[in-house]
C-alpha positions as CSV (number, residue, x, y, z in Angstrom):
1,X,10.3,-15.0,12.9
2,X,12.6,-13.4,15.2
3,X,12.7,-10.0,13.8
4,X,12.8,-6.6,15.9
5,X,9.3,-5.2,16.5
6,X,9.1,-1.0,16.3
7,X,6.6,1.5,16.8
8,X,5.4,3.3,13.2
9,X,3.4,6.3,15.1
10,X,3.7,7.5,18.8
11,X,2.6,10.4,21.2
12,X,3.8,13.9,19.6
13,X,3.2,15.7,22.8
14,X,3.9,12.9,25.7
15,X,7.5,12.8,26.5
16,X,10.0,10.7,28.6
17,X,13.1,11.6,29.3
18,X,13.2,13.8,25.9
19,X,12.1,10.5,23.6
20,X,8.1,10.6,22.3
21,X,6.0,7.8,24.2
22,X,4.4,5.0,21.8
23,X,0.5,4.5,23.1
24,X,-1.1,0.3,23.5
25,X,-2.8,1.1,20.3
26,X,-0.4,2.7,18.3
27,X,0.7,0.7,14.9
28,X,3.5,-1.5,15.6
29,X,6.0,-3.2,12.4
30,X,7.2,-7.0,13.7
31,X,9.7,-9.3,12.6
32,X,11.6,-7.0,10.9
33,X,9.3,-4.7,9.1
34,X,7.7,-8.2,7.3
35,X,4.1,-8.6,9.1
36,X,1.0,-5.9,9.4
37,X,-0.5,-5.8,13.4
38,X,-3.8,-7.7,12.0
39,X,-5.7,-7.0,14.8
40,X,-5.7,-3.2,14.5
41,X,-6.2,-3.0,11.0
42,X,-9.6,-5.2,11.3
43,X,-12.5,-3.0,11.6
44,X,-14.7,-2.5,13.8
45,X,-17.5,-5.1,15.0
46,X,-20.8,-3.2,14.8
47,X,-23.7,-4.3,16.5
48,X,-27.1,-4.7,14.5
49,X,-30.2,-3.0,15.6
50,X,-31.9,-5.7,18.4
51,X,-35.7,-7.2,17.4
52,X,-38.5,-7.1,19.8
53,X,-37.8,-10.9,20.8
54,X,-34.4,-12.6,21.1
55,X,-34.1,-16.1,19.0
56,X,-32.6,-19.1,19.1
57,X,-29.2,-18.9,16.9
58,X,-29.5,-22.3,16.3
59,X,-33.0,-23.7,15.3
60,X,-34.6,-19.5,15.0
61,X,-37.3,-20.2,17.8
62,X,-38.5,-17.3,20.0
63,X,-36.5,-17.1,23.7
């Protein structure tokens, strides 16, 4: 539970001080190479196509 966490991918063409530059949403290995970053690898949420009138999530009546 107290493994090192590294970067797997990074910027190719961003550089600092001569090392590439790992990016907030590049894939990241933690506790030592043992657990996948879960929330990158889940896919995208995509919103469904809205009806004419909003309902009730809870007993389906019209808003």
């Amino acid at each position: 539970t107290k493994g090192k966490a590294e970067f797997v991918n990074f910027s190719f063409d961003v550089k600092i001080e001569g090392k590439n530059v790992p990016r907030a949403t590049d894939l990241m290995l933690h506790n030592d190479k043992n657990t996948p970053p879960f929330p990158l690898i889940q896919g995208p949420v995509v919103a469904a196509p809205g009806s004419e009138q909003a309902k009730c999530l809870i007993c389906n009546k019209t808003i």
